[in-house]
C-alpha atoms as one frame of an Amber mdcrd trajectory, in Angstrom:
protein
 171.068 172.684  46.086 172.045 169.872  43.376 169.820 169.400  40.918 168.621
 165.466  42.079 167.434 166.970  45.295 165.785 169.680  43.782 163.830 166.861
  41.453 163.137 165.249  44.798 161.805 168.393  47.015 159.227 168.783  43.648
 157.999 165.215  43.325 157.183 165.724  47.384 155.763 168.524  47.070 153.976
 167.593  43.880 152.520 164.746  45.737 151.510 166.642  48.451 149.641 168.749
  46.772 147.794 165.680  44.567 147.190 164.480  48.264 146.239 168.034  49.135
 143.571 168.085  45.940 142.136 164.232  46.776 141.186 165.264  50.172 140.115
 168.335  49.475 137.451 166.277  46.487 136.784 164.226  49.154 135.404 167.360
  51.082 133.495 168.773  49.042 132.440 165.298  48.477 131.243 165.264  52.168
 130.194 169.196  52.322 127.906 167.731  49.625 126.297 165.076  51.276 125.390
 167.636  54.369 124.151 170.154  51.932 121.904 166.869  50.599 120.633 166.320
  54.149 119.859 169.961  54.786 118.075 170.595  51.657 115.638 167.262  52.285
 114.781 168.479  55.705 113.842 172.413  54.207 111.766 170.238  51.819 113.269
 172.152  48.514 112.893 170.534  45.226 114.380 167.830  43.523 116.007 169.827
  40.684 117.814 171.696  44.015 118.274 168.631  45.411 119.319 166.643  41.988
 121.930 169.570  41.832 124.121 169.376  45.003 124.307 165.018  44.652 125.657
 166.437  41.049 128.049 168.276  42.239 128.774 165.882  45.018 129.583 163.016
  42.560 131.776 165.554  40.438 133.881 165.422  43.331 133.403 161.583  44.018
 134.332 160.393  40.040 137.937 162.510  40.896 138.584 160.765  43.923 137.686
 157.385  42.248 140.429 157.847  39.852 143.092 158.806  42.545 145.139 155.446
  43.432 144.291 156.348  47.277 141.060 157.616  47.904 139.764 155.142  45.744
 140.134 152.446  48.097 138.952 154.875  51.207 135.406 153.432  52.323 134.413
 156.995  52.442 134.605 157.270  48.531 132.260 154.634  48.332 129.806 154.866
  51.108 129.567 158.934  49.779 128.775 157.829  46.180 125.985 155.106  47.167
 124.286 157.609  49.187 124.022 160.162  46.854 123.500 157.557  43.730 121.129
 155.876  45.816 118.947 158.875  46.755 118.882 160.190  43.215 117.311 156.898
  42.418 114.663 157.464  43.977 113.687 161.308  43.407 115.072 161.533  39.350
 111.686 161.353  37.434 113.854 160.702  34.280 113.356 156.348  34.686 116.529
 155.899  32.399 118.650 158.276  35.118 117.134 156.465  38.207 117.687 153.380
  36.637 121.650 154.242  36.081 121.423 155.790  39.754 120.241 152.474  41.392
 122.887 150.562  39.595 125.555 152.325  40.530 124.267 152.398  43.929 123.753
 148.665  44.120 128.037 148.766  42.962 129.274 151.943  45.429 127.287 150.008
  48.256 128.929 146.701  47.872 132.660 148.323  47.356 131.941 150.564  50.102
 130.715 147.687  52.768 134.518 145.731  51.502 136.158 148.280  52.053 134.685
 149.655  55.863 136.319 147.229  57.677 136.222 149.330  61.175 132.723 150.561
  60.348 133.759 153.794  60.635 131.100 154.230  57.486 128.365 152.460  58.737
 125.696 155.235  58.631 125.729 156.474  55.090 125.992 152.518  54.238 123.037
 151.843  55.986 121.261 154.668  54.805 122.360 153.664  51.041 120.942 150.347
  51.600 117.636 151.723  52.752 117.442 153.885  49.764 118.401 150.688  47.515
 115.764 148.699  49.330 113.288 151.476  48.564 113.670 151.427  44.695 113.846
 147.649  44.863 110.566 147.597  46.517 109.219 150.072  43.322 111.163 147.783
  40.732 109.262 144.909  42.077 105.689 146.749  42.309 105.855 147.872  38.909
 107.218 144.058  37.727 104.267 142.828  39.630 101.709 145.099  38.131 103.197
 144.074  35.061 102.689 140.454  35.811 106.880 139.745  36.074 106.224 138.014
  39.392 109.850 136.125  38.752 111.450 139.450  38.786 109.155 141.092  40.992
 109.526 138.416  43.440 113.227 138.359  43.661 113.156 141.996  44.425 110.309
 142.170  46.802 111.547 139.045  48.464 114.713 141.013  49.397 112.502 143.852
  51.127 110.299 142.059  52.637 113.394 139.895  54.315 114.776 143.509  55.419
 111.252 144.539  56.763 109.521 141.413  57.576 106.442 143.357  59.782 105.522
 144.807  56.867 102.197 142.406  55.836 101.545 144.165  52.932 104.727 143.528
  51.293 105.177 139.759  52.486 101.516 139.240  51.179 102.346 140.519  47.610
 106.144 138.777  47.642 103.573 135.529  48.647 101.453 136.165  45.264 104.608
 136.398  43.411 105.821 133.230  44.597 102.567 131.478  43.938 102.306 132.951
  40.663 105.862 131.373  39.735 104.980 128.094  41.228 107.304 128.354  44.066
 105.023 126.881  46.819 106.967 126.489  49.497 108.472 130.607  49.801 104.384
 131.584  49.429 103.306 129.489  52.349 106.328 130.908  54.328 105.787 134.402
  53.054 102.042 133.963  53.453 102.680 133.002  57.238 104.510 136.020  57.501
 102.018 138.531  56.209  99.576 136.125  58.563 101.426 136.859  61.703 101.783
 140.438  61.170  97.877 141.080  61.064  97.000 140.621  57.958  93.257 140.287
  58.155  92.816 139.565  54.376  90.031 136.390  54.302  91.279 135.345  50.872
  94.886 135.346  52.162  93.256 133.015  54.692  91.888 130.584  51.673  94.770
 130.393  49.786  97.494 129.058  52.566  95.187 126.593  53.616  94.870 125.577
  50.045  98.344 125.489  49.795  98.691 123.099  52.930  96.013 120.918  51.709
  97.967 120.436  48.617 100.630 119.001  50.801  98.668 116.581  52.824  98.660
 119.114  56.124  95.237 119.114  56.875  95.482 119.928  60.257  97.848 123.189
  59.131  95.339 123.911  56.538  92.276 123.626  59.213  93.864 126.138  61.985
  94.491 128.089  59.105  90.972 129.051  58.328  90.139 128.778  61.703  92.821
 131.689  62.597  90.842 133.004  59.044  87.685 133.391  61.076  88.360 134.548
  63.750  89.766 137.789  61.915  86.811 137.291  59.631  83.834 136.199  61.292
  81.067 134.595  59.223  82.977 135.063  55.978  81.131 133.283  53.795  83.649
 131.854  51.215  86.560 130.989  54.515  83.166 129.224  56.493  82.328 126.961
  53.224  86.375 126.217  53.218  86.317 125.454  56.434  83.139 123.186  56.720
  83.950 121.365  53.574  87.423 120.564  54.832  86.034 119.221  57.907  83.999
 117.251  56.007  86.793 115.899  53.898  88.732 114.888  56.567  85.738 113.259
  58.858  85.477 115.659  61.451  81.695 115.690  61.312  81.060 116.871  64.809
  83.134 119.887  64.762  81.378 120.624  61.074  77.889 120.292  62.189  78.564
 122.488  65.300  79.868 125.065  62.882  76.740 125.192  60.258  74.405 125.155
  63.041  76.189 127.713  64.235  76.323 129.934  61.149  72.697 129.019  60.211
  71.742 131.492  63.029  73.546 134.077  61.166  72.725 133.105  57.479  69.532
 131.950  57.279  69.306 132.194  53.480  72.459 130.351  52.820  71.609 127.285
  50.380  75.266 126.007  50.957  75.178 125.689  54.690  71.624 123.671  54.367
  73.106 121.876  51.495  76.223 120.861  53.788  74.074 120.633  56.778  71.995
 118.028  54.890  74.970 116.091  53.538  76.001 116.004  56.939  72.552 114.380
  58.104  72.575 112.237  55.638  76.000 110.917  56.117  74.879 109.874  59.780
  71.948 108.063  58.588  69.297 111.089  59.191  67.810 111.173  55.904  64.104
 112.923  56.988  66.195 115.456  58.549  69.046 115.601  55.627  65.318 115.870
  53.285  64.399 118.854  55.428  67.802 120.789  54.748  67.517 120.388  50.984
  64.043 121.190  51.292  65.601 124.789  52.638  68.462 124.949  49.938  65.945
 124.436  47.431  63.205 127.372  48.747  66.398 129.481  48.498  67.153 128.461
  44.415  64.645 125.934  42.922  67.265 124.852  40.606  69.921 123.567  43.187
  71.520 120.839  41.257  73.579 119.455  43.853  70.543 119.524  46.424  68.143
 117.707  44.030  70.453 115.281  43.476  70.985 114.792  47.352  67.459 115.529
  47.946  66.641 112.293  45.439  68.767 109.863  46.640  67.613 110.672  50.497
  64.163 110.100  49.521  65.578 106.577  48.051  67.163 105.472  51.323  64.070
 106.843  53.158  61.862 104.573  50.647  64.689 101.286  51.660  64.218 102.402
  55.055  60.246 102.131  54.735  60.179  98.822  53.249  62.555  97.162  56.333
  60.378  98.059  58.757  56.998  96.226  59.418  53.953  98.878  58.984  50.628
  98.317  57.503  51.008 101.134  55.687  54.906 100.701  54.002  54.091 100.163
  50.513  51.699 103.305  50.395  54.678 105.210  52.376  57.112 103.569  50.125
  55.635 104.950  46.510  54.805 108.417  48.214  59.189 108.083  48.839  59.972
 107.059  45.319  58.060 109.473  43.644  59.072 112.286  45.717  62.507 110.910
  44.561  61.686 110.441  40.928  60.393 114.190  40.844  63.578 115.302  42.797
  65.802 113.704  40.161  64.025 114.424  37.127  64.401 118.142  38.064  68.057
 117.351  38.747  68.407 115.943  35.184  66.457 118.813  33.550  69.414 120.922
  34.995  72.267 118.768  33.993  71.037 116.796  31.470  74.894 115.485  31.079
  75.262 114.327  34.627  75.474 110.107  34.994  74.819 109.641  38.325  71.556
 110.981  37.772  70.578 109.263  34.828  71.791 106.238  36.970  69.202 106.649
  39.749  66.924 107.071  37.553  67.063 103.621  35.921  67.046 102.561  39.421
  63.716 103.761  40.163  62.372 103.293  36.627  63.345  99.583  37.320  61.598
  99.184  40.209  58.468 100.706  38.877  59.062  98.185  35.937  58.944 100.951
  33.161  60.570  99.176  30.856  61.065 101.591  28.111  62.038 104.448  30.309
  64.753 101.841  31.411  65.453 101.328  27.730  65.628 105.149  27.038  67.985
 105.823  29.847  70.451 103.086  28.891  70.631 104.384  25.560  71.052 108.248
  26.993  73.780 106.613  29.395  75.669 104.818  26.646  76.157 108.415  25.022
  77.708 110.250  27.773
């Protein structure tokens, strides 16, 4: 035999039996892997378990140096699975940390490279594992209030898993927290449609929608609230005051008539209730409501103040009509008034309006210096 082909019959057979060693890495590579699978369902331990993706990668880091098997799918999809899984049960943070990033790396090369799919299991079972320590990278971001990092990594898991509530309620609170209003409502929504039966969920999306001028979004908000939440005090005063807001007295009064039955010792429902009246013209039965919010906390600044200026357009209301009796009826109004607002000024000693009314009746009782006083306390606010 001359000595060229000689040269030639070893380079063949030398390459054959690099070929030979490749695939057989690649084997053990995948006898790994099985071993992996086997030892998770007998439940053994993670050093066990730690051990066999060790010597599974041993075999991977050869292959990724041959000029072949590094571009085989296989190669890749193998090493994401078992970086990906180590991730996630290596207590060492540093090594789970290294594991997810070179999971994140094997999983990207791998999905390139599997153009027939012929890896699509251990790809999509790398990517689960990923999405896993994603969703812990963005819980413990969260908890420690990096809800721009958090967010881009829960965002991610909740877009893989979007029935999960839980997670599209706390990728909502991240958005919110990073002022990205638009994302919360829509992740908000999501957690909403899933079941989420939190009430302050309920609050803050219609919040949200107010803020953008959809009051009729933020009002079948709440109402979808309560009826996961029924009577919940904080989503009923939400809901009644943004009735109010937008004019829809009817369907408000319904509602705190409705509740009253419930809540009997609610000062905010009589308050609203009486605001309500009051609006309409009913001021004796507005005086009645306050009179109710008041026997529940004497020093109900808001239902003084209401309480006074009812007893003042009671008092007008007196001296338009033609009795024998309006002026007596008329004083009896303005002093109940005067008391109401003197109370209400005792509170909030700071508040103009008050101070304001009370000129008004001072003036009409012609006490001049208590008009004089009052000016001078008004000038200083």
């Amino acid at each position: 035999m001359q000595i060229g082909s000689r040269l030639l019959l070893s380079f063949l057979i030398l390459c054959s039996f690099n070929a030979l060693a490749q695939k057989s890495q690649i084997l053990i590579a995948r006898n790994a892997v099985g071993k992996l699978q086997a030892a998770i369902a007998n439940k053994d331990d993670e050093k066990k378990q730690l051990a066999i993706i060790a010597e599974g990668l041993k075999s991977i880091e050869s292959a990724e140096k041959d000029n072949k098997t590094k571009n085989w799918a296989e190669t890749w999809s193998i090493k994401s699975y078992l970086t990906s899984f180590a991730s996630l049960i290596d207590t060492d943070k540093g090594n789970a940390d290294k594991f997810y990033d070179a999971a994140v790396a094997a999983v990207k090369q791998a999905r390139s490279l599997d153009k027939y799919e012929d890896n699509s299991g251990l790809i999509k079972a790398s990517h689960h594992n990923i999405l896993i320590k994603k969703q812990d990278k963005g819980n413990a971001s969260y908890f420690n209030n990096d809800f721009r990092e958090a967010y881009t990594d829960l965002k991610e898991v909740s877009d893989s898993f979007p029935t999960d509530s839980t997670l599209a309620l706390n990728t909502a609170i991240c958005a919110l927290n990073i002022q990205n209003y638009d994302e919360a409502i829509h992740y908000f929504n999501r957690a909403k449609d899933n079941g989420i039966r939190n009430a302050g969920m309920f609050q803050k999306l219609a919040q949200l929608y107010v803020a953008k001028y959809d009051n009729e979004a933020a009002i079948k908000t709440l109402e979808d609230g309560l009826l996961k939440n029924p009577f919940q005090r904080n989503l009923t005063n939400d809901y009644i005051n943004l009735l109010l807001d937008t004019e829809n007295y009817t369907r408000a009064a319904s509602l705190i008539e409705g509740n009253l039955k419930v809540e009997r010792g609610n000062k905010l429902l009589y308050f609203l209730y009486g605001y309500l009246q009051q609006v309409n013209g009913n001021n004796s039965t507005a005086i009645l409501a306050y009179d109710n919010a008041l026997s529940t906390d004497q020093n109900y600044f808001d239902a003084l103040y209401q309480l006074g200026l009812a007893y003042i357009n009671s008092a007008n209301e007196v001296i338009r009509k033609n009795e024998a009796d309006k002026l007596t009826n008329y004083n009896n109004l303005i002093n109940r008034a005067q008391f109401a607002l003197q109370r209400a000024n005792e509170i909030n000693p700071n508040d103009k309006k008050t101070v304001q009314l009370l000129i008004e009746i001072y003036t009409r009782k012609q006490a001049t210096d208590k008009v004089l006083e009052l000016n001078r306390r008004l000038q200083e606010l």
